[in-house]
C-alpha positions as CSV (number, residue, x, y, z in Angstrom):
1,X,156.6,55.1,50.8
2,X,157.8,55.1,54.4
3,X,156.9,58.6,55.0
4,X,153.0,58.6,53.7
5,X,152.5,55.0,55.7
6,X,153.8,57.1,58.8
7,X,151.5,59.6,57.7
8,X,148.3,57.6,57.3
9,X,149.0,56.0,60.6
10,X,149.3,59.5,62.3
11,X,145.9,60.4,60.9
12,X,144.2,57.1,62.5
13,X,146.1,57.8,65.4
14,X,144.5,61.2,65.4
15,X,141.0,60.3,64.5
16,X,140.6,57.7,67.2
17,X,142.3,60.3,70.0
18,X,140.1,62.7,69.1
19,X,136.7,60.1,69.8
20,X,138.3,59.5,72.9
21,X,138.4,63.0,74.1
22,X,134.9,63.4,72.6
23,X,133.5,60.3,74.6
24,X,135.4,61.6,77.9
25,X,133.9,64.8,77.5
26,X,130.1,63.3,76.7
27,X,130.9,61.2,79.9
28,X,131.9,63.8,81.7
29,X,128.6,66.2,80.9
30,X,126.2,63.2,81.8
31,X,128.3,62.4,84.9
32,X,127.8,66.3,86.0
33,X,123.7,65.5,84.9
34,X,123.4,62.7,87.3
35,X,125.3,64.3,89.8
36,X,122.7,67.2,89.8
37,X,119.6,64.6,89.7
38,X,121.0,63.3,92.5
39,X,121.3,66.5,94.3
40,X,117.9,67.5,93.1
41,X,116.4,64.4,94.6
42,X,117.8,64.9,97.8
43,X,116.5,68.6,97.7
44,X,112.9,66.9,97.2
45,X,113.1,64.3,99.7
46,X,112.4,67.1,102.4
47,X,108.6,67.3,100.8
48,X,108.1,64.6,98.2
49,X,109.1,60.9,98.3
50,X,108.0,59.8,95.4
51,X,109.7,62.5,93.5
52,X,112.6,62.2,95.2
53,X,112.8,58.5,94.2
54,X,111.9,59.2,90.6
55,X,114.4,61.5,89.9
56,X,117.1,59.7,91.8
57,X,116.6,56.5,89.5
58,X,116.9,58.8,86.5
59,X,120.5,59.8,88.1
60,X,121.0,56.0,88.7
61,X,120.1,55.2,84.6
62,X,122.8,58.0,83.6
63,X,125.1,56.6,86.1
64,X,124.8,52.9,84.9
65,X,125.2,54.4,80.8
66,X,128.6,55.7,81.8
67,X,129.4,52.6,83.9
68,X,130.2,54.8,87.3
69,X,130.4,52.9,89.9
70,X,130.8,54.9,92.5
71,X,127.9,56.9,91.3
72,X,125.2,53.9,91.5
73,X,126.7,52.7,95.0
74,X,125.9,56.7,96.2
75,X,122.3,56.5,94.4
76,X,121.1,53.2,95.7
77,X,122.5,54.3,99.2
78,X,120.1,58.0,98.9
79,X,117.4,55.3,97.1
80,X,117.2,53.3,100.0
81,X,116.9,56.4,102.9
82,X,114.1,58.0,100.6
83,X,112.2,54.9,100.6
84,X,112.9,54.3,104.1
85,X,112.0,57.9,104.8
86,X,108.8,57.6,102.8
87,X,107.5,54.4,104.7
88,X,107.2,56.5,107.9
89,X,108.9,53.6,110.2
C-alpha cells in the first residue's frame, strides 16, 4: 500500500514538473518575441513613428502576459523616446 501511494504521488509530482518546464519554456519563446518587437521597433523609429510605437506596444502586451518587469520598464522607456521623437520638439 505504501509503495503504490509513493507511486501515485511521484506521478503528480511528475505531471505538475513537467507543466512547469512547459510554461517556462512558452514564457521563454514569447519573452524572445517581445524582445525582437522591441528590437524591430527601434529599427523603425529611424523612418516611421507610428510604426515604431505600434509594434513596441505589441512587445509591451507580451511583456505584461508573462509578467516581465523588466521588459515593460525597457518598452515604456523606448515608448516614451519614439513619441518624443515623433513630436519633432
Amino acid at each position: 500500500m505504501k509503495a503504490a501511494s509513493v507511486f501515485v504521488l511521484c506521478l503528480i509530482l511528475g505531471w505538475h514538473l513537467s507543466a512547469g518546464v512547459s510554461a517556462f519554456a512558452l514564457n521563454e519563446d514569447q519573452k524572445n518575441r517581445a524582445q525582437q518587437l522591441l528590437t524591430r521597433s527601434e529599427e523603425q523609429n529611424l523612418s516611421d513613428h507610428e510604426l515604431a510605437i505600434q509594434t513596441a506596444q505589441e512587445a509591451l502586451a507580451l511583456f505584461q502576459s508573462i509578467n516581465d518587469q523588466e521588459g515593460v520598464a525597457n518598452t515604456y522607456l523606448d515608448l516614451g523616446r519614439y513619441y518624443y521623437a515623433g513630436s519633432e520638439l
